[in-house]
C-alpha positions as CSV (number, residue, x, y, z in Angstrom):
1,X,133.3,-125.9,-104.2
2,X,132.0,-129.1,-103.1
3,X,134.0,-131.0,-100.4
4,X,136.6,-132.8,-102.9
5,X,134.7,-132.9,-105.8
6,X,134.1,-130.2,-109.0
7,X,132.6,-127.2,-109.1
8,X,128.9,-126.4,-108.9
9,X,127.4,-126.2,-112.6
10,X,125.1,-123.0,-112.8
11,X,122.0,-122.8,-115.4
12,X,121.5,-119.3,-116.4
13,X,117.5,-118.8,-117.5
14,X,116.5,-114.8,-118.6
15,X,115.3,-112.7,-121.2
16,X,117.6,-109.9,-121.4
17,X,120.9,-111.2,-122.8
18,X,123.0,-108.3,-120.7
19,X,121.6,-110.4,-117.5
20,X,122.6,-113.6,-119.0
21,X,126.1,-112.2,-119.9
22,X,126.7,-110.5,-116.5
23,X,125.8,-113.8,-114.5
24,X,127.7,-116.1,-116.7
25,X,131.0,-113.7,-116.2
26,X,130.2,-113.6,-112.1
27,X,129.7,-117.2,-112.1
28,X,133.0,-117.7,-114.2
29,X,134.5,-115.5,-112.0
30,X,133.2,-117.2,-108.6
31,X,135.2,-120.2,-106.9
32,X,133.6,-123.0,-106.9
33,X,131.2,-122.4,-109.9
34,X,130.9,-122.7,-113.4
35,X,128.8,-121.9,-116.3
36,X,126.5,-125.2,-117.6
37,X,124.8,-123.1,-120.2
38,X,121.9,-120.7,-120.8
39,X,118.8,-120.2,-122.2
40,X,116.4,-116.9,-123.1
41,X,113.1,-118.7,-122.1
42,X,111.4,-121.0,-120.2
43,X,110.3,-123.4,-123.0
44,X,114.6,-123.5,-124.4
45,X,115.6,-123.9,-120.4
46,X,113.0,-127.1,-120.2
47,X,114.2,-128.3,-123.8
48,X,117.9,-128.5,-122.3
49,X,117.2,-129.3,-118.5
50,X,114.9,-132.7,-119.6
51,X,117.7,-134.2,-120.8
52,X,119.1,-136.8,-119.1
53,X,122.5,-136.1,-119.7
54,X,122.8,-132.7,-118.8
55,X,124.5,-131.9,-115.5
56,X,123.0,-129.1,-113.7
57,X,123.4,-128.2,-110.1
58,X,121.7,-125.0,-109.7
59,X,119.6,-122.6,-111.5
60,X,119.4,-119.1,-111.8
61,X,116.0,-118.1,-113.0
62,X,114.3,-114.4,-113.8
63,X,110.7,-115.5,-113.2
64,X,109.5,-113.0,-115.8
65,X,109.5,-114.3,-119.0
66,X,108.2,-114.4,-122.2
67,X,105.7,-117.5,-123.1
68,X,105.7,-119.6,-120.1
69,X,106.4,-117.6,-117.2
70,X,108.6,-118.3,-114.5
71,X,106.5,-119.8,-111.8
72,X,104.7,-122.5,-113.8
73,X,108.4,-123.5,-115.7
74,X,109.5,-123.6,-111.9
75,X,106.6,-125.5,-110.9
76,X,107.2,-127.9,-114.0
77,X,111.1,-128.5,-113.3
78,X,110.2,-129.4,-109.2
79,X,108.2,-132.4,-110.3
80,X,110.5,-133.6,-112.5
81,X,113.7,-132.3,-111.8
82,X,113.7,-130.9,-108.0
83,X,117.2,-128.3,-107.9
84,X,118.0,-125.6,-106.2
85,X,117.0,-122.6,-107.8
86,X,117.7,-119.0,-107.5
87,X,115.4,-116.3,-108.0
88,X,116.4,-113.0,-109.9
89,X,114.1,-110.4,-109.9
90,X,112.9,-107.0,-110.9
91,X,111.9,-104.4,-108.5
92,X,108.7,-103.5,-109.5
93,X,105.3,-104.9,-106.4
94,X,103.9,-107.5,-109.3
95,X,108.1,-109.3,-109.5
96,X,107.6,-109.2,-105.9
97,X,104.3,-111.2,-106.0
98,X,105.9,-113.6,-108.3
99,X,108.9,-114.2,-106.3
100,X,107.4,-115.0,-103.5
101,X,105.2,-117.1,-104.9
102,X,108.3,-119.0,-106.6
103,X,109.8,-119.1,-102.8
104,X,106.4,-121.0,-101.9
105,X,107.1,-123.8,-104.7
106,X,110.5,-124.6,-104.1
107,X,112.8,-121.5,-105.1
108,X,115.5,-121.5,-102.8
109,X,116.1,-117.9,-102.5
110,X,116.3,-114.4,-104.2
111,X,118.5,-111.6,-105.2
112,X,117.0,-108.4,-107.0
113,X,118.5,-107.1,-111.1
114,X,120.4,-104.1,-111.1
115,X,118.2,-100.9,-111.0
116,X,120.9,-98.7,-112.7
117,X,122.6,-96.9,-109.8
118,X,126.2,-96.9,-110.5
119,X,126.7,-99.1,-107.3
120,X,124.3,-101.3,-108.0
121,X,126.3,-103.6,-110.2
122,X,129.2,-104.0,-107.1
123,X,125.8,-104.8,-105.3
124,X,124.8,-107.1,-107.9
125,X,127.8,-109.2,-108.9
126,X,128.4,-109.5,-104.7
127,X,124.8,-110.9,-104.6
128,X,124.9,-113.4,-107.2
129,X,127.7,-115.1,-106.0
130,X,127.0,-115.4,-102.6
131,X,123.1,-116.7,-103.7
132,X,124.3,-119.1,-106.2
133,X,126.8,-120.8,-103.3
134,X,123.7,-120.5,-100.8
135,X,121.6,-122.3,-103.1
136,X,123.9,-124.9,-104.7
137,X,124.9,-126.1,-100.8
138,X,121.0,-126.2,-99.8
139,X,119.4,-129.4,-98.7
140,X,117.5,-129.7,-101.7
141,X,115.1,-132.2,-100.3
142,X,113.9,-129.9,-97.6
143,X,113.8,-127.5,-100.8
144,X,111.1,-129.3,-102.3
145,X,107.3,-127.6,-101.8
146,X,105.6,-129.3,-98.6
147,X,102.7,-131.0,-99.1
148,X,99.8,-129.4,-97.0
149,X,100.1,-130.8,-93.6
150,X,96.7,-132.5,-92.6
151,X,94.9,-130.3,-90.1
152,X,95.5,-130.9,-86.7
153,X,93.7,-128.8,-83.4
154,X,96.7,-128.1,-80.9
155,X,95.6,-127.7,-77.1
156,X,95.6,-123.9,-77.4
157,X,93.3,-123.5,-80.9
158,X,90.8,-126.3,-79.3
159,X,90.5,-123.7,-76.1
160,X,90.3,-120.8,-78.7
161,X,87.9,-122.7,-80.6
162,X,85.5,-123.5,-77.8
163,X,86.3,-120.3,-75.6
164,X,82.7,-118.7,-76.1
165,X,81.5,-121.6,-74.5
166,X,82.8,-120.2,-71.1
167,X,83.1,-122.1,-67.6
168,X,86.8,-123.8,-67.9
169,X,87.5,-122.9,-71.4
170,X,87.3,-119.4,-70.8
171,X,89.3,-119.6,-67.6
172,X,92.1,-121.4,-69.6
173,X,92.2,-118.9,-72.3
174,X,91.9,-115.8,-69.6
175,X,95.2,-117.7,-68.1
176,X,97.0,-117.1,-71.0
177,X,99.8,-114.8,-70.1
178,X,98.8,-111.4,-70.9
179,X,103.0,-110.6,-71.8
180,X,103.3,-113.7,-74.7
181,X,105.1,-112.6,-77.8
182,X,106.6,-115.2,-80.1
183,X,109.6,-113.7,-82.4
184,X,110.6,-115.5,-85.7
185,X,113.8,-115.1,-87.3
186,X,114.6,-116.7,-90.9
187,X,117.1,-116.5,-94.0
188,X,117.4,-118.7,-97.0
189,X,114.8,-121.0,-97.6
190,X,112.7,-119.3,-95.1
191,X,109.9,-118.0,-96.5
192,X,107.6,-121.3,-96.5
193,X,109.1,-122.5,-93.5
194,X,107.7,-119.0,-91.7
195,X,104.7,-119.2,-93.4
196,X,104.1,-123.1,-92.2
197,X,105.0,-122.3,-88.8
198,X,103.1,-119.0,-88.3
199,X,99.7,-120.9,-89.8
200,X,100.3,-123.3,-86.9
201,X,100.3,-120.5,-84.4
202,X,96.9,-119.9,-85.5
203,X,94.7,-117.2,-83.9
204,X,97.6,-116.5,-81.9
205,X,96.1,-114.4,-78.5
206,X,99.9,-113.1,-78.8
207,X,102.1,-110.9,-81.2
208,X,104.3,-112.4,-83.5
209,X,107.1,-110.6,-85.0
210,X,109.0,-112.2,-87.6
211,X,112.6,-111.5,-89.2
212,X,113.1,-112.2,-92.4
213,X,116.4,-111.4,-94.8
214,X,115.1,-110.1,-97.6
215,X,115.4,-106.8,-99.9
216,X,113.3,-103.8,-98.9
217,X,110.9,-104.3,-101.5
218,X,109.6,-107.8,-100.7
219,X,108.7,-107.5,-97.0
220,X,105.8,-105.8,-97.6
221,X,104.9,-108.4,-100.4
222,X,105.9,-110.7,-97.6
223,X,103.5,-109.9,-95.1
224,X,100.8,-109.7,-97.3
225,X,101.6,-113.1,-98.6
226,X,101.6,-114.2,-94.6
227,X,98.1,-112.6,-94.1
228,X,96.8,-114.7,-97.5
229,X,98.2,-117.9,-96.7
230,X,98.1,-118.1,-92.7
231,X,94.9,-116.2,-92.7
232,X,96.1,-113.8,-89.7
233,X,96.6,-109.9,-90.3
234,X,99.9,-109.7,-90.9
235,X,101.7,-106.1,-91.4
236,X,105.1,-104.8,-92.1
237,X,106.0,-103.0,-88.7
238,X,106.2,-98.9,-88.3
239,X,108.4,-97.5,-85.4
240,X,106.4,-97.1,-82.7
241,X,103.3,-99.7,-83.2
242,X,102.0,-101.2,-80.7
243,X,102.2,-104.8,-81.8
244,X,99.3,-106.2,-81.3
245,X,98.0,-110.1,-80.4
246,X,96.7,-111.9,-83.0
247,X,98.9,-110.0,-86.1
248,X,102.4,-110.9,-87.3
249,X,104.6,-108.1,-87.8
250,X,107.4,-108.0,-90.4
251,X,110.7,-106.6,-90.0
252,X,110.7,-103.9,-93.0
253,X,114.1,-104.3,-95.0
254,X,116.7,-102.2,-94.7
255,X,115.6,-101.7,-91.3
256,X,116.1,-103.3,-87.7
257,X,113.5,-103.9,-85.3
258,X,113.4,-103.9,-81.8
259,X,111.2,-104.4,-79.2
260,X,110.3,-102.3,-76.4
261,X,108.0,-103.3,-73.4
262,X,105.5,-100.1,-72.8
263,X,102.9,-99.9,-70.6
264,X,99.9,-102.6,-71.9
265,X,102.0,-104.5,-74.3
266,X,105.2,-104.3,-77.0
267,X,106.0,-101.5,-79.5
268,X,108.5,-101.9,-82.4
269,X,111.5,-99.5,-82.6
270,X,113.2,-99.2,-86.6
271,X,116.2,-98.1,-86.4
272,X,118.6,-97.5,-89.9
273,X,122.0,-98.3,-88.2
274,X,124.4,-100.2,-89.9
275,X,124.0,-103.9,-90.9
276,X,124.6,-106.4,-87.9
277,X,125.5,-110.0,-88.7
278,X,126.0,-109.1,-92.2
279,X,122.2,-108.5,-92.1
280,X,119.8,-105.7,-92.5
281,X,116.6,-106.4,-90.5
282,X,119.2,-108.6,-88.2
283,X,117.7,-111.6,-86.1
284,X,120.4,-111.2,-83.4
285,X,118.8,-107.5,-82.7
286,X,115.2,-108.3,-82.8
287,X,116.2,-111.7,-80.2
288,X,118.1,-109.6,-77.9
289,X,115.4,-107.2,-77.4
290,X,113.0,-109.6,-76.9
291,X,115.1,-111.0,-74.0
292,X,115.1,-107.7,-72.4
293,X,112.1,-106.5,-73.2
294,X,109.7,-110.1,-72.3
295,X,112.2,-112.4,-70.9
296,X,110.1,-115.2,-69.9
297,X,107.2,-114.6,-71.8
298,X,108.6,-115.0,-75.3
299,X,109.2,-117.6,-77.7
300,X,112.0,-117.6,-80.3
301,X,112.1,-119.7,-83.0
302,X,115.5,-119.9,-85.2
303,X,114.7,-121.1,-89.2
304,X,116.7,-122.4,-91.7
305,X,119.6,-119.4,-93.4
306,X,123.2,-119.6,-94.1
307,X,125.4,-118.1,-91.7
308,X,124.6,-117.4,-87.9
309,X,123.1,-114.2,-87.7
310,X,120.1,-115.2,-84.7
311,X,122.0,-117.8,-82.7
312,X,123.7,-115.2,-80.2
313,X,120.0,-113.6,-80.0
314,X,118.3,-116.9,-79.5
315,X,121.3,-117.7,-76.8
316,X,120.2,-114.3,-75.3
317,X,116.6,-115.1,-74.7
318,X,117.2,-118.8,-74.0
319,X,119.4,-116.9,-70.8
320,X,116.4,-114.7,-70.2
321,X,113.8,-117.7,-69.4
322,X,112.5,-117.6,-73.0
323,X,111.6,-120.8,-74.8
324,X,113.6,-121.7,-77.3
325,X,113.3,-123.7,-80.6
326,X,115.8,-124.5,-83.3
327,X,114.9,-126.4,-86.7
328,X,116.4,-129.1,-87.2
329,X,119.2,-130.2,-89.7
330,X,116.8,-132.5,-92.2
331,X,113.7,-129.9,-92.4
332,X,116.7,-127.0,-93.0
333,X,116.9,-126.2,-96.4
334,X,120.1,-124.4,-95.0
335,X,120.9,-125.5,-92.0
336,X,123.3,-122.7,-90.8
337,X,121.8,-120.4,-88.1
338,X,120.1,-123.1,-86.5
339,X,123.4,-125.4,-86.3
340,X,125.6,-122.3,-84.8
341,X,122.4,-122.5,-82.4
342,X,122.5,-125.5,-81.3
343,X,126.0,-125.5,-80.8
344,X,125.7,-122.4,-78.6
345,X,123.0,-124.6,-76.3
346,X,120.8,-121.8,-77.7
347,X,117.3,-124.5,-78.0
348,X,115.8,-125.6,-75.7
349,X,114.5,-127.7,-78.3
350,X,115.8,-128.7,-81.5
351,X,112.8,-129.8,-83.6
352,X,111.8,-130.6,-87.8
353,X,109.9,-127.8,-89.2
354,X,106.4,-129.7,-88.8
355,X,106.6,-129.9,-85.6
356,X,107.4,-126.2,-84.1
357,X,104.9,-124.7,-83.8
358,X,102.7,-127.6,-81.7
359,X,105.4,-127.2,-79.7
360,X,105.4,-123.4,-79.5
361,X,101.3,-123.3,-78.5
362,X,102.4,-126.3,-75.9
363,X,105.0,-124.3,-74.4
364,X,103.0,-121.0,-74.0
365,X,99.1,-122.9,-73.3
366,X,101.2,-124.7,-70.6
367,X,102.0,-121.9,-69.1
368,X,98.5,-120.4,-69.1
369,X,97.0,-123.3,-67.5
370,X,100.2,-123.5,-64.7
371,X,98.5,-119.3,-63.9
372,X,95.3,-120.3,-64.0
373,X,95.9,-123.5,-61.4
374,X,97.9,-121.2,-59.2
375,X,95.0,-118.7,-59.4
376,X,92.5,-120.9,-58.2
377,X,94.8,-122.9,-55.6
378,X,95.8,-125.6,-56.9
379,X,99.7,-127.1,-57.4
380,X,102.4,-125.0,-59.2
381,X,103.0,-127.0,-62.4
């Protein structure tokens, strides 16, 4: 429940009235929420929600629907009624697609239907709830779909750019150090906020490993959303890849992922051990690996998510010689993991969303150019 005020009033939008029963009794059921109404289609949900007078705090929407689908009601509703909104899904690749694509255009997070396991109800009613509170205390302004940031050409990408050219260009880029990883870890409201910052890392002469909480199903989806939209392979990791520059590498769910320094670079390690940090990849494992497996030569980057499962990690690296970067509270859509961060002295920086990974490609050119002036004599910057 709010701080001193009512409950949170949940919209229930699906097809299958069985769904629509079951949410209403968890969310009747859950403190702090309570049931605002229902409808069995987009086109009765937008009939109800345009009102004026109806008082709606968060939605839970199955994003495949009869008539108008999911993603263009959602994409509807967030220009003229921005809430947070929760995405329930099937488990099939094409729901997959669709919820990612409703994370992209505002969706605050996701949970997945009931496949018919006996357990998977437990599973379900658990997931609900704790979604529906996660979504309902989001920052819903930070929510809202980001407008494409104009282009910009960071220090790095103009020496990537220009690199063929040779002489000093080339020398800057050969100074890059060879050992560079940047790790990613992310919750709710994460996937556009990865996706924005991994575009800026763009061609990235490093590996980039990101974790992000999600069901097993979708981090496959995920990284082949990442490789559409950032324009970089990107690849849900194996145990024992080599993870190489230039490709982002997804935890798989239900898995953890750490990193080991071999011989000529990083290889990922899955392990199916239980959940750490209530999570399952877990940020806090992929971070402390990195620490001992790069030290100084990584990057972590801690996104918006409920909770505080990365902060310890990012602490760990930050200890290491790692640099550091926490979003900041307005570009959070929850700003958990970072916060606990901070409060740790985790960051070395604590920055908004638009402005991390400039900051990242700083960080790690400025490092390259500090080798390359020591290898050719000049002062240690």
């Amino acid at each position: 429940m709010r701080s001193n005020g009512p409950p949170y009033r949940v919209f229930v939008v699906d097809d299958s009235r069985t769904i629509r029963r079951l949410i209403g009794a968890i969310v009747e059921e859950t403190e702090g929420l309570v049931l605002a109404g229902s409808a069995e289609s987009a086109e009765d949900a937008w009939d109800v929600l345009r009102q004026p007078n109806v008082d709606v705090d968060v939605l839970s929407l199955d994003i495949e629907l009869p008539g108008m689908n999911g993603i263009d009601f959602l994409k509807k509703l967030m220009g003229v009624r921005p809430m947070p909104v929760l995405v329930v899904s099937g488990h099939t690749d094409a729901s997959a697609d669709l919820t990612l694509e409703a994370l992209q255009n505002g969706a605050i997070d996701c949970i997945q239907k009931p496949d018919g396991r006996p357990d998977e109800i437990d599973r379900f009613i658990a997931d609900t709830s704790a979604g529906l509170m996660r979504a309902a205390q989001s920052n819903r302004r930070a929510s809202a779909p980001a407008a494409p940031a104009a282009s910009q050409t960071s220090g790095l990408q103009a020496i990537m750019r220009i690199a063929q050219g040779g002489g000093a260009a080339q020398t800057a880029l050969a100074g890059i150090d060879p050992d560079a990883i940047v790790c990613i870890g992310a919750s709710t409201g994460g996937v556009p906020a990865v996706c924005k910052v991994v575009s800026g890392l763009a061609p990235a002469p490093f590996p980039i490993v990101v974790v992000q909480h999600m069901p097993p199903t979708f981090t496959a989806r995920l990284a082949a959303r990442l490789q559409q939209t950032t324009g970089l392979p990107s690849i849900e990791a194996e145990d024992g890849q080599r993870l190489a520059a230039g490709t982002v590498w997804v935890a798989p769910g239900g898995k953890h992922l750490r990193l080991v320094k071999k011989s000529g670079g990083y290889v990922a390690a899955l392990s199916d051990e239980a959940p750490f940090s209530g999570h399952k990849p877990s940020i806090d494992i992929m971070f402390e690996s990195a620490a001992r497996a790069a030290g100084g030569s990584a990057t972590g980057i801690l996104l918006t998510g409920m909770g505080r499962d990365g902060a310890e990690g990012l602490l760990s690296m930050h200890r290491a010689g790692a640099y550091t970067i926490a979003q900041d509270e307005a570009s959070s859509v929850v700003y958990g993991m970072p916060k606990v961060a901070a409060s740790l002295g985790a960051a070395d920086q604590i920055l908004p969303l638009d402005r991390i990974a400039d900051a990242a490609l700083a960080h790690i050119s400025g490092r390259g150019s500090r080798s390359v002036r020591r290898s050719m004599g000049g002062r240690n910057g």
